[in-house]
C-alpha positions in Angstrom: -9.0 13.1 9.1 -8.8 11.8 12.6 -5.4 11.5 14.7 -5.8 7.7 14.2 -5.6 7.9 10.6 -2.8 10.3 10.3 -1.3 7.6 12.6 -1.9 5.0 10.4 -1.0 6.8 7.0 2.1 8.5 8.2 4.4 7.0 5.2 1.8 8.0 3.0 1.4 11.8 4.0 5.2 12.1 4.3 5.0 11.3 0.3 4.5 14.5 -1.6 2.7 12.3 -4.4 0.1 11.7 -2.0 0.2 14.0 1.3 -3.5 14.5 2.9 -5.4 15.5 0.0 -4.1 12.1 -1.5 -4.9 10.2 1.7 -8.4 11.6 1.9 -9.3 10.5 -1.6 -7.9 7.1 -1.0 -10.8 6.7 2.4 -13.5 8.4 0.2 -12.6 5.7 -2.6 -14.7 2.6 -3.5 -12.7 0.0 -5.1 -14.5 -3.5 -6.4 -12.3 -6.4 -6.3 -13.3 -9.4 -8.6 -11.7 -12.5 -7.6 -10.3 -13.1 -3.8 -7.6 -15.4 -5.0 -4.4 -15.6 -6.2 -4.5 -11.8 -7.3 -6.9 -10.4 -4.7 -5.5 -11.5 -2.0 -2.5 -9.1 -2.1 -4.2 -6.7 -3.6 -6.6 -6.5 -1.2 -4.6 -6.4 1.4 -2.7 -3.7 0.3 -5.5 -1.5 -0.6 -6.7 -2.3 3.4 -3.6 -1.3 4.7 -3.2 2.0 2.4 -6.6 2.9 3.6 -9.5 2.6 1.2 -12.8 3.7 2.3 -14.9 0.7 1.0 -13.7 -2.2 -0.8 -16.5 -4.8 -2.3 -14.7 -8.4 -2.9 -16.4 -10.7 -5.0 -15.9 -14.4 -5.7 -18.4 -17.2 -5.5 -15.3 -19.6 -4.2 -14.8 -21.0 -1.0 -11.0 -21.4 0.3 -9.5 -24.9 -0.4 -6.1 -26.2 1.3 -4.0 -25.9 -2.0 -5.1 -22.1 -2.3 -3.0 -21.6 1.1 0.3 -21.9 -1.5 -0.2 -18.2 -3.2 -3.3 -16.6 -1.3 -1.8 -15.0 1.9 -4.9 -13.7 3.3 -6.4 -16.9 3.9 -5.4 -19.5 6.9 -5.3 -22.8 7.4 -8.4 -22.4 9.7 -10.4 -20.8 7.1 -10.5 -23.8 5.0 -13.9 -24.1 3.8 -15.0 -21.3 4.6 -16.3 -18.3 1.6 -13.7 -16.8 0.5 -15.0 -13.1 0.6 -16.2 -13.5 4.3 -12.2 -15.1 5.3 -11.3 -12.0 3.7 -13.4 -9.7 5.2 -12.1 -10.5 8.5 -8.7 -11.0 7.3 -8.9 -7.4 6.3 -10.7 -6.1 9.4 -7.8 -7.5 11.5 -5.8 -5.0 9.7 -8.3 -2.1 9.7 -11.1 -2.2 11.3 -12.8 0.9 9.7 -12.2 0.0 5.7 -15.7 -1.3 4.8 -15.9 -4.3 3.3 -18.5 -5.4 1.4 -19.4 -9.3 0.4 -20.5 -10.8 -2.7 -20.1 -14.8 -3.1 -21.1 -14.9 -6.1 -19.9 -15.3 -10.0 -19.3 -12.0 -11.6 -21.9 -12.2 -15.0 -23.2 -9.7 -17.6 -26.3 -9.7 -15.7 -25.0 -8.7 -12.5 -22.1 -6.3 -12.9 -23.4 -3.3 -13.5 -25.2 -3.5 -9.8 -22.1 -4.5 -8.8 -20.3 -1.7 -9.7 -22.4 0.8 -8.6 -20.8 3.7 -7.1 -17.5 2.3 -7.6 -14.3 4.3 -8.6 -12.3 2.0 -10.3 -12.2 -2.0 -10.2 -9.6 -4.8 -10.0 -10.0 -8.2 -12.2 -7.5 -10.6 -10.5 -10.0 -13.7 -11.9 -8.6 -16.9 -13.8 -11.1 -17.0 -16.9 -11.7 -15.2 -19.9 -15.5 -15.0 -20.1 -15.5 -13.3 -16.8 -12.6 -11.1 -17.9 -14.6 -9.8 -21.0 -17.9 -9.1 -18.9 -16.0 -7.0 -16.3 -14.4 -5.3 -19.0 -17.5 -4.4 -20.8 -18.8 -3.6 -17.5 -16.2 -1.0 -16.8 -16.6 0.7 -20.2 -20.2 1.3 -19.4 -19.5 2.2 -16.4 -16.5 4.7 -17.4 -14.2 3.5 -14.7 -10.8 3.0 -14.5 -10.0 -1.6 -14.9 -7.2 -2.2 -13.1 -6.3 -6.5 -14.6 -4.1 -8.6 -13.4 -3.1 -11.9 -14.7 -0.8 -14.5 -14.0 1.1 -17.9 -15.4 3.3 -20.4 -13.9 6.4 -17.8 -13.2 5.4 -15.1 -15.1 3.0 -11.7 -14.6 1.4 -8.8 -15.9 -1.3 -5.9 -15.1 -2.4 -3.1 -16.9 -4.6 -0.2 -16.4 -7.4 0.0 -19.3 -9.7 3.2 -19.1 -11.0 4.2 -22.7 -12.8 6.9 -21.6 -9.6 8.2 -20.7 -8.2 7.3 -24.2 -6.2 4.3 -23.7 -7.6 0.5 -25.0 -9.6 -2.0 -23.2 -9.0 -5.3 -22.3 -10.2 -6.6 -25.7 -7.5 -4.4 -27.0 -5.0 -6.5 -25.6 -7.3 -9.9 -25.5 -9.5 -9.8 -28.4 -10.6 -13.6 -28.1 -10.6 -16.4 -25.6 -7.1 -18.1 -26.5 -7.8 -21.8 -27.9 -4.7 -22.9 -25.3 -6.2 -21.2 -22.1 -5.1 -23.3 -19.2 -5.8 -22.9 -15.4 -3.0 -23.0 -12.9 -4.5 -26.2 -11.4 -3.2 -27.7 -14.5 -0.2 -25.8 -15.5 1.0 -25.1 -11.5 1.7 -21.8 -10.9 4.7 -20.2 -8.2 3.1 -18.7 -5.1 5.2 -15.6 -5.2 4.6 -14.2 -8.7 0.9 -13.8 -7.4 1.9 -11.9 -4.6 4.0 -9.4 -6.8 1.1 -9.4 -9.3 -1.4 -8.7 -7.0 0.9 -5.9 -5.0 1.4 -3.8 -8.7 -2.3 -4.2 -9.2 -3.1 -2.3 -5.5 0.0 0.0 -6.6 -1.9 1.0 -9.5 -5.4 1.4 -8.2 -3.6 3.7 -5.6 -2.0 5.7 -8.1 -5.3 6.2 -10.0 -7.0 7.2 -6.7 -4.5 9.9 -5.7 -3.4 11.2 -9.0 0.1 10.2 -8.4 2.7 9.1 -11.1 1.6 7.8 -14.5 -0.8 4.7 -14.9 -0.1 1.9 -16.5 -2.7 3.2 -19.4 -2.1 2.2 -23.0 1.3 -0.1 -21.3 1.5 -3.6 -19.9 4.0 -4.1 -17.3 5.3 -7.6 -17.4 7.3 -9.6 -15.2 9.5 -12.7 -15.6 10.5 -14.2 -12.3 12.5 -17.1 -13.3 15.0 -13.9 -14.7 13.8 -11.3 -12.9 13.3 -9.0 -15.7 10.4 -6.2 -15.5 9.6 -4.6 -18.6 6.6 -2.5 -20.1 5.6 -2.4 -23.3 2.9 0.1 -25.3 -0.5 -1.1 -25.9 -2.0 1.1 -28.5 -5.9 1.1 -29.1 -7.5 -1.0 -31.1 -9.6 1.2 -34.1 -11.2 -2.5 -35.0 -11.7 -3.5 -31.4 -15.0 -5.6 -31.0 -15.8 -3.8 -27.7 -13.9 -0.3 -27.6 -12.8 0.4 -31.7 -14.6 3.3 -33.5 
């Protein structure tokens, strides 16, 4: 590790749940990050800052002015512009040596499994269901750690799902698309509640990277701003799951 880094990731070598061996597995880590928005943006930030070694955004989106209320790595200035390339040197201006790798494009069944190539583990922070499903299918096949997020007007919640570790999948939790699914563009959505979302979500992936504390695996952390409760409640596997049961 060079004196730069040990600079850098001081608080986190001071940490005993982490120290150097932690800090190296965080910058040999790949992380894939589907979604730049709402969710990604503080997650991806975070995971910048604590050091990742390569982080591969993916979004097909391009950054409008009413993102600017709840996605913090964005600008006024980048307006316009793709959202995984404001990103990328969003996150550059932070750390230079994380590599970032772009994909504008929609996250499919066809195209996942490329995309997670090589990856350790991989962050859904997207707003639809069909999307949701194919990354968690992906991730099965895969045998990588998912790492969702998801969000709704004050309200949040993430979750860690790794079958091949023993806990459910996503389907566990989400067995269909919901017949009342609304976006935030209709239902409006607090700014803040992302940022917290999207901050557990990097505090998740770096637990799983380091081996520190216990993931949120077979739980879902929820969080109610308007009280400012947190709970977590068990999320048992599903035997009759369509995509993980038997």
């Amino acid at each position: 590790m060079r004196q730069t880094d040990i600079d850098r990731q001081a608080r986190h070598i001071l940490l005993k749940e982490i120290g150097g061996p932690g800090q190296a597995r965080l910058g040999a880590a790949h992380a894939v990050l589907i979604g730049a928005g709402g969710l990604g943006a503080p997650a991806a930030l975070y995971l910048a800052a604590a050091g990742i070694g390569k982080l591969t955004l993916v979004d097909a989106d391009t950054v409008s002015l009413d993102n600017l209320q709840r996605q913090v790595l964005f600008r006024t200035a980048d307006v316009g512009r793709s959202k995984v390339e404001a990103a990328r040197d969003g996150l550059h201006a932070l750390d230079p040596d994380v590599e970032i790798v772009t994909a504008p494009v929609l996250a499919t069944p066809e195209n996942l499994d490329d995309l997670l190539q090589g990856a350790d583990l991989v962050l859904d922070g997207c707003d639809d269901f069909a999307t949701r499903f194919a990354v968690n299918a992906a991730a099965m096949a895969a045998r990588i750690p998912l790492v969702s997020g998801a969000v709704g007007r004050w309200d949040g919640q993430v979750s860690t799902f790794a079958p091949h570790l023993g806990g459910p999948c996503y389907r566990c939790l989400v067995p269909a698309i919901p017949p009342d699914a609304e976006s935030c563009a209709v239902t409006g959505i607090v700014g803040a509640i992302t940022g917290i979302t999207g901050t557990l979500m990097a505090l998740e992936a770096i637990k799983l990277i380091t081996g520190a504390g216990e993931p949120l695996i077979g739980r879902v952390q929820i969080i109610d701003g308007l009280s400012g409760a947190l709970r977590t409640i068990k999320l048992a596997r599903d035997a009759h799951c369509t995509a993980c049961g038997g």
